[in-house]
N, C-alpha and C positions, 0 to 999 in steps of 0.2 A: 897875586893875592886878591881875592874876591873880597868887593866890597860892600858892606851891608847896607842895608835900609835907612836911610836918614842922612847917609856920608853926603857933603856937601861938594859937587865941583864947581868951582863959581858961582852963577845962580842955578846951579841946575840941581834936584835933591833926588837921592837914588832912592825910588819906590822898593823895586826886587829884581831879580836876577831871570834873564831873556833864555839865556845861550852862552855857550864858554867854546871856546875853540885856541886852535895854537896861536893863531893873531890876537886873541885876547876874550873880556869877554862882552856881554851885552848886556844893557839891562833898560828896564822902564824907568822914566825918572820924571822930574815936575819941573816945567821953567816956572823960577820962583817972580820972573817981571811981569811973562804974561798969560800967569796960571792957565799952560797947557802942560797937556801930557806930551812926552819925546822919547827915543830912544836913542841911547846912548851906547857908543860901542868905544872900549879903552884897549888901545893899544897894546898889545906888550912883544917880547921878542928882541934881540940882541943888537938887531938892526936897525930900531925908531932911532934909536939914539945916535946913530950915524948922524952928520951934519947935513951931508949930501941929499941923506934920504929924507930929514925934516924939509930942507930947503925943495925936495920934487914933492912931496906929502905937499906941502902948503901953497905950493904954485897949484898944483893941479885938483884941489880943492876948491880955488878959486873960481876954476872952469867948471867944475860939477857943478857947485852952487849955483851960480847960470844959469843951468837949464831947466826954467822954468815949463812948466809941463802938466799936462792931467794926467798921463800917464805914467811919472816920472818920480818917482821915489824924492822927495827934496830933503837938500843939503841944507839943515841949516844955521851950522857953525861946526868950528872945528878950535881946539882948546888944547891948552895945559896947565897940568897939575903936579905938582913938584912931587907930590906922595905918589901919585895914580899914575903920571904920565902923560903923552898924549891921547884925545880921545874925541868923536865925531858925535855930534848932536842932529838926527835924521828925524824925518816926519816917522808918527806912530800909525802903523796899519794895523788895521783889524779884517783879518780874511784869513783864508789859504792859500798858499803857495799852489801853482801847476800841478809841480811833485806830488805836493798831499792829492788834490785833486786826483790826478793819473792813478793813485791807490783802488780807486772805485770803477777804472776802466776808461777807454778811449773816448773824447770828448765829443759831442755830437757835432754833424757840421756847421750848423748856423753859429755853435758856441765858438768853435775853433776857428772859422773864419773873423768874429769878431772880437776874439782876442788879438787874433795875429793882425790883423788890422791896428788896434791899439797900439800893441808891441812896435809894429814895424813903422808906425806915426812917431813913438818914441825914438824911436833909432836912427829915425833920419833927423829926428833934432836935433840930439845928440855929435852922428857925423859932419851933422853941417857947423856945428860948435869944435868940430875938432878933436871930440871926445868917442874914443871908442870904448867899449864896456869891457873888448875882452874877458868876460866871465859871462857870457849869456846862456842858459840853462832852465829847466821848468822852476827849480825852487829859486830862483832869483825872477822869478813873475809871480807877484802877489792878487791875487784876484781877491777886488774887495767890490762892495753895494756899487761904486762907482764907476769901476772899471778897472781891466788891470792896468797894475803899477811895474813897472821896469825897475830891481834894485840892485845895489850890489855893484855897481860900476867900479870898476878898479882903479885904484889913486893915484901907484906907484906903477911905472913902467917897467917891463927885465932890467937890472943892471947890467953893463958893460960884457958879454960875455955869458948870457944867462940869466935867467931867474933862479934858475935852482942848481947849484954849484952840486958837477960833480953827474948830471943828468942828463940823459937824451931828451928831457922834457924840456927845455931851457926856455920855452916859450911860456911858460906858465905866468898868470900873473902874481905879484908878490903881496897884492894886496888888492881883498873888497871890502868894500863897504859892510854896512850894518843892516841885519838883520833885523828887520820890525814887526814882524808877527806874532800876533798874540794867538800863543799855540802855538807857532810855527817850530818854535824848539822849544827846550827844557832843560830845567839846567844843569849842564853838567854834557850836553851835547853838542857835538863839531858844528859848526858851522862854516869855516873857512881854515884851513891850515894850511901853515906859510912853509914851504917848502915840498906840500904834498899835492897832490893830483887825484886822489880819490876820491870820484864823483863829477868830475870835472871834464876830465880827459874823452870822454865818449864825446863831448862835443869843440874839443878841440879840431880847427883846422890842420891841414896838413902841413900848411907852412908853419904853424904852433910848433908843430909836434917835433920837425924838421930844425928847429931853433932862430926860425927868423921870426922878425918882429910881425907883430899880429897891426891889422891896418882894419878898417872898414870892412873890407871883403870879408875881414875874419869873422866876425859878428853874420855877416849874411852867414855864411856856411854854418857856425852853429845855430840860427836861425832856422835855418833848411833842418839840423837834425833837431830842433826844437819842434818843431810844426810838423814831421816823421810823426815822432812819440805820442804829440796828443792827437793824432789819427788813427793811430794803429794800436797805441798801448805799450807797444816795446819800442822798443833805442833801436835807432838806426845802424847803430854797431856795437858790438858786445863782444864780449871774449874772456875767457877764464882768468886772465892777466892783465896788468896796463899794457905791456907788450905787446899782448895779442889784438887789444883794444888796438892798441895805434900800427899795428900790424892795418888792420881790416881798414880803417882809416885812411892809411894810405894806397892799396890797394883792390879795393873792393866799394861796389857799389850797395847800398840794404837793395831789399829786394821791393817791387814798385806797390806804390799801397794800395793800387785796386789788385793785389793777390788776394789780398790779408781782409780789402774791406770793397768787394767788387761793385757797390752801391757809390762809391767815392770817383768823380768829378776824372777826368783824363789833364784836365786842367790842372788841376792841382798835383798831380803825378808827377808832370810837365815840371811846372814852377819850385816843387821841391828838390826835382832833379838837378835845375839849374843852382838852386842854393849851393848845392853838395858839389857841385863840379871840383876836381881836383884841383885843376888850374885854377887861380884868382883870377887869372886876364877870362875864363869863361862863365864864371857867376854871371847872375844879373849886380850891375856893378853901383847900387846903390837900396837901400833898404825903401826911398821912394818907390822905383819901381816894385819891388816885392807888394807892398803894401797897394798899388797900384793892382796888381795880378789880383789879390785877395779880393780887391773890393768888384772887379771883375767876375772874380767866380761867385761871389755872393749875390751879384743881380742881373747871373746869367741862370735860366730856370734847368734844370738838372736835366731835361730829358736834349733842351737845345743844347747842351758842355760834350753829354755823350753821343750827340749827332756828328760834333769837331770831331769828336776820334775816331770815328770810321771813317769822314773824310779826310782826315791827316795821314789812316794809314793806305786807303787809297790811292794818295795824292802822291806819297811815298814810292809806293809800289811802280806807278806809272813811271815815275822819272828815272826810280833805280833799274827798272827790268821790264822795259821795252821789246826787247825779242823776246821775253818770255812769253808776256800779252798775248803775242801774235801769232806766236805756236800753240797757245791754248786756244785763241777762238779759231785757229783754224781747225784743229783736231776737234773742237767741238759741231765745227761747221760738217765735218766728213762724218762722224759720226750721226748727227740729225740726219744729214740726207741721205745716210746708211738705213737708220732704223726707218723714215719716211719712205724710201722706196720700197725695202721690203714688206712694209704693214697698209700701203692703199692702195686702193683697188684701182684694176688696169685701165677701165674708163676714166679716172678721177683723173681731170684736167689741172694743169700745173699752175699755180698761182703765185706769183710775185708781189712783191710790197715794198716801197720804197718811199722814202720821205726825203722832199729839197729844201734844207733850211736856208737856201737861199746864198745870194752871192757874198753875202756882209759877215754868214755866220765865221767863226773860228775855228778853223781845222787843228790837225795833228793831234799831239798827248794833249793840248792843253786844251782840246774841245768838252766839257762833260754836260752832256743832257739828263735832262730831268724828267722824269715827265709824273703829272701829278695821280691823286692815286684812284681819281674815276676814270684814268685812262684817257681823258679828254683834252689836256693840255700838258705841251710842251714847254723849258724854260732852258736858255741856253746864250751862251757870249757870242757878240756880236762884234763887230768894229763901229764903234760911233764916228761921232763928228772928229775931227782931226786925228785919227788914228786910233782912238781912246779903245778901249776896250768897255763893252757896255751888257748889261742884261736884255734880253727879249722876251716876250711871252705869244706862244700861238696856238689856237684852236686849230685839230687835227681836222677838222672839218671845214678850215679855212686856207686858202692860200697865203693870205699877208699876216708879218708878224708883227707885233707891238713893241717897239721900245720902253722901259721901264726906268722913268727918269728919276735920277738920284741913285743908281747903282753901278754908274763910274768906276772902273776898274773891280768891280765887281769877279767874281770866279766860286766855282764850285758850290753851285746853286741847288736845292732839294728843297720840295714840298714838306710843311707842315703836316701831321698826322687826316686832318680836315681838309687839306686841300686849297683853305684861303689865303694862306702865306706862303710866300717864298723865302726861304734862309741863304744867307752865302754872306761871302766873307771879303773883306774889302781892308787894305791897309793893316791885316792884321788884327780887324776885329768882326766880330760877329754881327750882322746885319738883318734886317727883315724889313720887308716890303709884301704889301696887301695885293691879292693877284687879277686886282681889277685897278691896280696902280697907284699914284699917291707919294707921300713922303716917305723915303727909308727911314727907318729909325733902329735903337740898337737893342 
């Protein structure tokens, strides 16, 4: 029974009606101690009344409330009413949700990286509190003046055997939190229903889906098809049924988002792929790191992100298919001096060229030279002091080469567009050093 305008829960007095769903419904209301606005979401369903489920309801309330946060939807009380029931008193937002947002199209990149930034700040507070969200999704990210909000964290765990008796879905959670949107629903519209999966399930993990309990890694992976969607616009996995949904879920990769948005970072490709990994042990195994990745690609400048992915798939290439390499430059070799002997002239004296980078340089696959783009200098790995592996720099017009200190295990080195930089990549991150030498920096 929906409750009207003026009804009293404790101090709290219900303005109007948010959102109804099968866990109950939502509304605006006034804390009458410290005249603010809240919203208020009243339980219903067969099962609040369980003993069990009040006594995991009010322990793990106690741990949302906790997480104090910018990010972070707050908890702040949790109540009953002998007429009404149990019901959660949350901060009031004024914004829109992801969801609504994704209505008008895929989010730009600076937008999307510094939500997911936010979110993924949220998230690791939250894991390091213990608390996992199990329900992460566009409409449970509130995007308001200040930043998005993370909402919706779910209270109740699967019970013994399931969430939803009777379902291959068993992983679902049995209960979220409250809706605070102004606009965000209307009343008389779902917001969360306790025993269904509609709307949800597209970002269900695979061990969700499978019936095991959702942990940390589960939140990354929907994560990963979170950060999918406001790139591209569409869900990472879809299908005409929940079936088919968690069909594609389990076996099946979306397809990579520089298809769909060929201007989009190789980087981020990369890091949502890893979100998505089927296996939990192969995620990145903490929303830190995600959040880490993001703020990476957001002050790495877009032309140095798409320079990594032709050196990755280079770099690739050399280690998987070594005899391939080597039958194509030879056959390239036969062919030059096929078409060179038959097209110069019989006088025309044979000329050789060859370059010694010296006794220190780096041989085999993992030798790659550079050279810059007036043709005048080469940039290539050397063996430093104690074995180290080191950058060089040398004028083709010069015999001796320069070491370039601060580029320490340094590899796969390329000139800048101008020629004043050198880029390469050290420890797994992206480097540059000025080609007259100096500090590396990132």
């Amino acid at each position: 029974m929906a409750l009207t305008a003026g009804t009293k829960l404790g101090p709290y007095e219900i303005l109007d009606e948010l959102g109804a769903g099968g866990m109950g419904e939502v509304y605006r209301a006034r804390d009458t101690r410290l005249d603010r606005t809240v919203a208020i979401k009243v339980l219903r369903g067969r099962f609040v009344s369980s003993p069990d489920f009040r006594q995991r309801f009010e322990r793990e309330a106690r741990a949302i409330s906790s997480l104090q946060h910018p990010h972070i939807c707050v908890l702040h009380d949790v109540g009953h009413d002998d007429a009404a029931g149990d019901f959660l008193v949350m901060e009031f937002l004024q914004g829109e949700t992801a969801a609504e947002r994704l209505k008008r199209g895929k989010l730009p990149l600076p937008e999307l990286l510094k939500i997911g930034m936010q979110v993924a700040d949220a998230l690791d507070k939250a894991h390091r509190k213990g608390v996992v969200h199990r329900d992460l999704k566009p409409s449970n990210i509130m995007l308001t003046k200040s930043g998005a909000k993370l909402m919706d964290f779910g209270l109740a765990k699967p019970a013994a055997g399931g969430g939803i008796v009777g379902s291959p879905f068993a992983g679902a959670p049995l209960l979220s939190g409250a809706l605070t949107a102004t606009g965000g629903a209307r009343p008389g519209t779902a917001i969360t229903q306790a025993g269904a999966i509609i709307g949800t399930i597209q970002y269900m993990s695979p061990e969700q889906i499978e019936g095991k309990d959702a942990d940390a890694r589960s939140d990354i992976f929907a994560f990963g098809a979170t950060l999918y969607e406001m790139a591209t616009g569409v869900r990472a996995f879809e299908g005409k049924s929940q079936i088919s949904v968690a069909s594609a879920i389990l076996e099946k990769d979306p397809e990579p988002i520089s298809k769909t948005q060929p201007l989009a970072p190789a980087a981020l490709d990369r890091l949502v792929a890893q979100c998505l990994a089927k296996n939990p042990d192969e995620r990145l195994q903490s929303a830190h790191d995600v959040g880490v990745a993001l703020k990476w690609i957001s002050e790495t400048p877009v032309a140095a992100v798409s320079d990594r992915r032709d050196v990755d798939r280079r770099s690739t290439l050399q280690r998987a298919l070594p005899w391939a390499l080597a039958v194509i430059a030879m056959a390239a070799v036969i062919l030059a001096v096929g078409v060179w002997r038959a097209t110069r002239p019989v006088e025309q004296p044979l000329t050789r060229l060859s370059v010694d980078l010296g006794p220190d340089a780096v041989t085999g696959l993992n030798l790659t030279v550079a050279i810059s783009p007036d043709g005048r200098r080469l940039v290539f790995p050397v063996r430093g002091a104690e074995s180290t592996q080191q950058l060089a720099t040398r004028l083709l017009d010069q015999a001796q080469a320069t070491l370039l200190p601060g580029t320490e295990n340094g590899n796969d080195p390329f000139f800048s567009p101008d020629g004043q930089w050198i880029g390469f990549f050290s420890a797994g991150q992206l480097k540059k050093i000025s080609v007259q030498g100096g500090a590396a920096g990132k």
